[in-house]
Structure formats: structure tokens, C-alpha cells
C-alpha positions as CSV (number, residue, x, y, z in Angstrom):
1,X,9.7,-6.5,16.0
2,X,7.9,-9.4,17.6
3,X,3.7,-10.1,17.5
4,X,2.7,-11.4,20.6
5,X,-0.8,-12.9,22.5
6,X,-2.6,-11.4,25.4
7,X,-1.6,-14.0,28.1
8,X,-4.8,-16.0,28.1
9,X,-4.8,-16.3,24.3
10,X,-4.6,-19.9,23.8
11,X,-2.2,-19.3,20.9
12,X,-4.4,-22.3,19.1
13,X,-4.6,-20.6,15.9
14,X,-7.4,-18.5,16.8
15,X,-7.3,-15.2,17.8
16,X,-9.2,-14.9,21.4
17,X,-10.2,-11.4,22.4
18,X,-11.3,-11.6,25.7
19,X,-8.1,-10.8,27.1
20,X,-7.4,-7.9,25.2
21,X,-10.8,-6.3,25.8
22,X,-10.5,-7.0,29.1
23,X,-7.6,-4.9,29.5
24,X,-8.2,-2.5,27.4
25,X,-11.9,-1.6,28.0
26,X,-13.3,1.8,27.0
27,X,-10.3,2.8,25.5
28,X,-10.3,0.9,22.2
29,X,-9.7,3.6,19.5
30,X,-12.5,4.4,17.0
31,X,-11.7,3.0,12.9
32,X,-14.4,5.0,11.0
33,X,-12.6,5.0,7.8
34,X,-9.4,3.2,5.7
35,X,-7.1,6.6,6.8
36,X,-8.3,5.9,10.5
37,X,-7.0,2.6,10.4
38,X,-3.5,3.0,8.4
39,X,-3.2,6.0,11.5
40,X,-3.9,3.0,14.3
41,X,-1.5,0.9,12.4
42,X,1.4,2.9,12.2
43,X,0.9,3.8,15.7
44,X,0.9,0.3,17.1
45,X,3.9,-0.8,14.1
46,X,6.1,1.9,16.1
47,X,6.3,-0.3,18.8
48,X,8.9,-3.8,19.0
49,X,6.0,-5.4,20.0
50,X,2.8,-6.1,18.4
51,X,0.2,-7.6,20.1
52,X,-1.9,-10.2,18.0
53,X,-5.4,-9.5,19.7
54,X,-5.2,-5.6,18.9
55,X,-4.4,-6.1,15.3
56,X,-6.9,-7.7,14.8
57,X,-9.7,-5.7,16.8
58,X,-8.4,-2.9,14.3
59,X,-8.8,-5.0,11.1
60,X,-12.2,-5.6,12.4
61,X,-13.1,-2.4,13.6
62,X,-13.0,-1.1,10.3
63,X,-16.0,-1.4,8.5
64,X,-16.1,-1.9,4.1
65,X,-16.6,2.2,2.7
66,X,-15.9,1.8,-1.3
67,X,-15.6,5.5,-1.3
68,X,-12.3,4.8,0.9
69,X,-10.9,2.2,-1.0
70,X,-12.0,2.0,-4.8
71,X,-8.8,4.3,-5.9
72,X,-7.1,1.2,-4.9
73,X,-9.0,-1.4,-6.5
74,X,-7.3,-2.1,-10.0
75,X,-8.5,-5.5,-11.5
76,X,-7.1,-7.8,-13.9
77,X,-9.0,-10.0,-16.2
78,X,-6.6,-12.8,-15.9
79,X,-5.6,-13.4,-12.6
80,X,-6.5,-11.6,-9.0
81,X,-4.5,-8.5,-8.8
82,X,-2.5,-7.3,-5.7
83,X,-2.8,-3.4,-4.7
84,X,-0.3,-1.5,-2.2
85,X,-2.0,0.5,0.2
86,X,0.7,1.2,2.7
87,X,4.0,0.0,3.5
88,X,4.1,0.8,7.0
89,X,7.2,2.2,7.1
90,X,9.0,-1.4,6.3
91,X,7.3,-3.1,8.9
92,X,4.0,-4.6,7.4
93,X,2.3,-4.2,3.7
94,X,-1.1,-3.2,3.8
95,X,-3.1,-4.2,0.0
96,X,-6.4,-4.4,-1.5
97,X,-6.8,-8.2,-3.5
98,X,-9.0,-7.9,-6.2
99,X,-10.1,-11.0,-7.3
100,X,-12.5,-11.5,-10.6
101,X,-15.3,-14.1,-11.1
102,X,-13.3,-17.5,-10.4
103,X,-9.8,-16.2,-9.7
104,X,-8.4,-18.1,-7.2
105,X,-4.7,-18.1,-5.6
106,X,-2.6,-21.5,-5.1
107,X,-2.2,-23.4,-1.9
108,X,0.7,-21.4,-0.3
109,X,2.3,-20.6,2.9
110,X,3.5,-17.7,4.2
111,X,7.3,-17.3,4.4
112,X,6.4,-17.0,8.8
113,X,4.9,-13.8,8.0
114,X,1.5,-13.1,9.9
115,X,-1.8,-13.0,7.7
116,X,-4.7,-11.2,8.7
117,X,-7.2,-10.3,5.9
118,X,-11.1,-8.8,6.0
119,X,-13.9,-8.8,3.3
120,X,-14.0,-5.2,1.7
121,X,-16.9,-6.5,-1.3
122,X,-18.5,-10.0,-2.5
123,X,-17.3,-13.2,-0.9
124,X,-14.4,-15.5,-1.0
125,X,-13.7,-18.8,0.6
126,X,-10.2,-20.0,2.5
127,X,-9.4,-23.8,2.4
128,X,-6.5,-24.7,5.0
129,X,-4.0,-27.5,4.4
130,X,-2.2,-29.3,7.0
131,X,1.4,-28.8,6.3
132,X,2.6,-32.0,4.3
133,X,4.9,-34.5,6.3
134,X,6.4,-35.5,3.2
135,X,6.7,-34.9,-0.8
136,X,4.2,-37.4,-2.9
137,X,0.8,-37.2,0.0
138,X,-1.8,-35.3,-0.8
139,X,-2.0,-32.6,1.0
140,X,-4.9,-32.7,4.0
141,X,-8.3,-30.6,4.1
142,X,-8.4,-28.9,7.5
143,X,-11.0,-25.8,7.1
144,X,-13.2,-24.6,5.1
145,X,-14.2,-21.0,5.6
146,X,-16.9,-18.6,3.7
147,X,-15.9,-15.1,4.2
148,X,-18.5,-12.5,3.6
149,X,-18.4,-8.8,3.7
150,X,-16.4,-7.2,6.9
151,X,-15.3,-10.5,8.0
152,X,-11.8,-11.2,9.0
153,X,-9.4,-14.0,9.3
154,X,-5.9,-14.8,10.6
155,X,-3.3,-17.7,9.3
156,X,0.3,-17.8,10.2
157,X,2.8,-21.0,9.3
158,X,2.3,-22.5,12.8
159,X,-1.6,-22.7,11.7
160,X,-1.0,-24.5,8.0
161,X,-1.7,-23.3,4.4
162,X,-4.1,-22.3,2.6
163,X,-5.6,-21.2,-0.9
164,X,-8.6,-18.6,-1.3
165,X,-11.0,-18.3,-4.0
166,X,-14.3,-16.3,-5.9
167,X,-16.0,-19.3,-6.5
168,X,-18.5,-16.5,-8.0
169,X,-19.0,-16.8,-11.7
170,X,-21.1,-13.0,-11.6
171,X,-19.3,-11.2,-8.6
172,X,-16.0,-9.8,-8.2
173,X,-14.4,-9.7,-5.0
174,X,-12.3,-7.6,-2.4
175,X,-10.2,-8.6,0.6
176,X,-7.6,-6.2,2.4
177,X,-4.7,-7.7,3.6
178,X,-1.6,-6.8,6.2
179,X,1.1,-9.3,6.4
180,X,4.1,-8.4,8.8
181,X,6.8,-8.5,8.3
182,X,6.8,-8.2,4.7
183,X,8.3,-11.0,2.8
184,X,8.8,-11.3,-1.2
185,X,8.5,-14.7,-1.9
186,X,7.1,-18.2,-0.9
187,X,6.4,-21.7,-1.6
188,X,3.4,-22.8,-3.6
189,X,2.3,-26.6,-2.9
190,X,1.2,-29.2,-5.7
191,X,-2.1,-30.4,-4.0
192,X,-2.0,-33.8,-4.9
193,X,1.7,-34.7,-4.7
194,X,2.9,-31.8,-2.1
195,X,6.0,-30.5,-4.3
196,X,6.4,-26.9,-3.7
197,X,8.3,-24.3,-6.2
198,X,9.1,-20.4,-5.0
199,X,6.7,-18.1,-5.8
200,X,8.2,-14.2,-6.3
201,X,5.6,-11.9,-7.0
202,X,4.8,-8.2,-8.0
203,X,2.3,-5.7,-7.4
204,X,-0.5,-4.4,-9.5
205,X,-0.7,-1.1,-8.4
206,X,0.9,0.9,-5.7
207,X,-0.9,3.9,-3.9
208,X,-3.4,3.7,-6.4
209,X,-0.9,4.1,-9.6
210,X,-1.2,1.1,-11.7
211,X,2.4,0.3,-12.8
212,X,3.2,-1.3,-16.0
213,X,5.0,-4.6,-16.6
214,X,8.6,-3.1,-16.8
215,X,7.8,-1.4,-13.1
216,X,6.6,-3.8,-11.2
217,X,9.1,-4.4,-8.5
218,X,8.6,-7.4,-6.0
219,X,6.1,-7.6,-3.4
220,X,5.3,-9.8,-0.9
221,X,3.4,-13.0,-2.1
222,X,0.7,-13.5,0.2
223,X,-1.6,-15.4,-2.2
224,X,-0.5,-17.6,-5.4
């Protein structure tokens, strides 16, 4: 399995549309609820190649319904909480983050897996890193991103790191996530001195079962 840009994506980082729904036209599928899109998902994961632009018009497509996702949404009031939605038959993880007031993950990468995430509830903010071009420099500001309620994003390795955070002190937060492939650990970077360790990490919940501690088996680390 491969993702891959419509041809005049500039493959810059961003992911340009224009292409895509040029092609495509009237015959973009419909994403009314969470089910709709994990159906659209496995449909285009059946394929060896994924195109980039469609993803993401599906992550997009689908608009925040709590009533959808809530089952899924098990918090933590130490850290932010990862929640598996759907495996995709080995091909990608689909997972709610759950993210109390001030939880925040590490500046990571991710293992060349692709990211894309969207706003389900509240606000978070994405800092991007330029990747380090050697241990003891800080690591380099790129972006700074406020992401609101149904708003997406995409990050990859080629693009940098980054870390996200509820700067909220009131709010809690929700972001879905799909990385493909799946991956089950990655490297966490010291800000001010670039070292990085390996990250291995579990999940909260799975399918809406919270597991205990002894259960937890690894999952893919797409935030620490």
C-alpha cells in the first residue's frame, strides 16, 4: 500500500484539492456520520493505492456529531488518552484523542506514517519543528496552528514534527486521528538539546471498552 498525490499536488506539505475535485466532480461520496466515514475508509484502504487528496476530503467531509463518537471518548485525568475506533483491517488506525485542560503531547515524529487528524470538540494547537540537523540545537519553530472544531490537518516526516496541545485551563478537547500504516513506536525530541528516546505506547480504550493497565497492548504512538 502506497499514498499518493493527484498529479498537480505540489507535494509541499500541503494537501491541494483542486486536482482531486476536478476529477472527481459530482461524484464525491456523502460522510453524514462517523459509520459513513469508517464505510469510505475501508473502501478506499482496499485499494494498493491511496490517494492523499481523497483522504483527506473524507476526514473533512465529516462533520463533529457527539452522539457518534462519545462511546469512544474515555478521558484520563493525567495525561490525554488514546481511543481505537477502527483498525482498518491492518492498514490504518482510526482513534479518538482526548485531551484534558492542559494536556499536551511531546514533540514527536511519526515513524513515516501519514497523519491526518480533525477537531471533533474544543480546540488544540499544533507547533511544527524543523527536523534537527544535529543533537545539542534547539529544535526550530516552523508553524503554529489553532485548530478549531471540524478542522483538519496533515503532517508526515517529509513535513517535520510536531507537538499538540489544550492550552485550555476550562475545556477539554477532541481530535480524531488515522495514521497509515500503523506503526507502534517513535522518537520523542528534547526541545532544547534535540536528543530523542523511543516512545512505545498503549491505548486507552479500544471500540469503546476501556482496558485496564494489564491489557493494554501497543498501539501506535501518534502523539507523546
Amino acid at each position: 500500500m502506497s499514498l499518493v498525490h493527484s498529479e498537480e499536488n505540489n507535494n509541499n506539505g500541503k494537501v491541494c484539492e483542486f486536482a482531486f475535485y476536478k476529477h472527481l466532480g459530482n461524484k464525491l461520496p456523502v460522510v453524514n456520520t462517523l459509520d459513513d466515514l469508517i464505510r469510505e475508509l475501508r473502501e478506499l484502504f482496499d485499494s494498493d493505492k491511496i490517494n492523499v487528496e481523497y483522504l483527506n476530503y473524507l476526514m473533512k467531509s465529516y462533520k463533529s456529531r457527539p452522539a457518534d463518537w462519545k462511546k469512544y471518548a474515555k478521558f484520563d485525568r493525567c495525561r490525554y488518552t488514546r481511543n481505537l475506533v477502527d483498525r482498518g483491517n491492518g492498514k490504518y488506525n482510526l482513534m479518538l484523542l482526548c485531551w484534558g485542560e492542559g494536556h499536551g503531547s511531546g514533540i514527536h515524529d511519526h515513524a513515516d506514517s501519514h497523519c491526518f487528524m480533525k477537531m471533533l470538540q474544543g480546540s488544540l494547537e499544533e507547533v511544527k519543528y524543523a527536523w534537527p540537523k544535529c543533537e545539542g540545537e534547539e529544535l526550530q519553530e516552523i508553524a503554529r496552528t489553532k485548530l478549531e472544531l471540524n478542522d483538519t490537518c496533515y503532517i508526515n516526516n517529509s513535513i517535520g514534527l510536531h507537538r499538540v496541545e489544550n492550552s485550555s485551563n476550562i475545556d477539554t478537547a477532541i481530535s480524531l486521528h488515522l495514521y497509515c500504516p500503523p506503526y507502534d513506536q517513535c522518537l520523542v525530541f528534547n526541545k532544547n538539546t534535540a536528543k530523542t528516546t523511543v516512545s512505545t505506547v498503549t491505548f486507552h480504550s479500544m471500540y469503546g471498552k476501556r482496558l485496564k493497565d494489564n491489557d493494554k497492548i501497543l498501539a501506535q504512538p501518534e502523539d507523546n
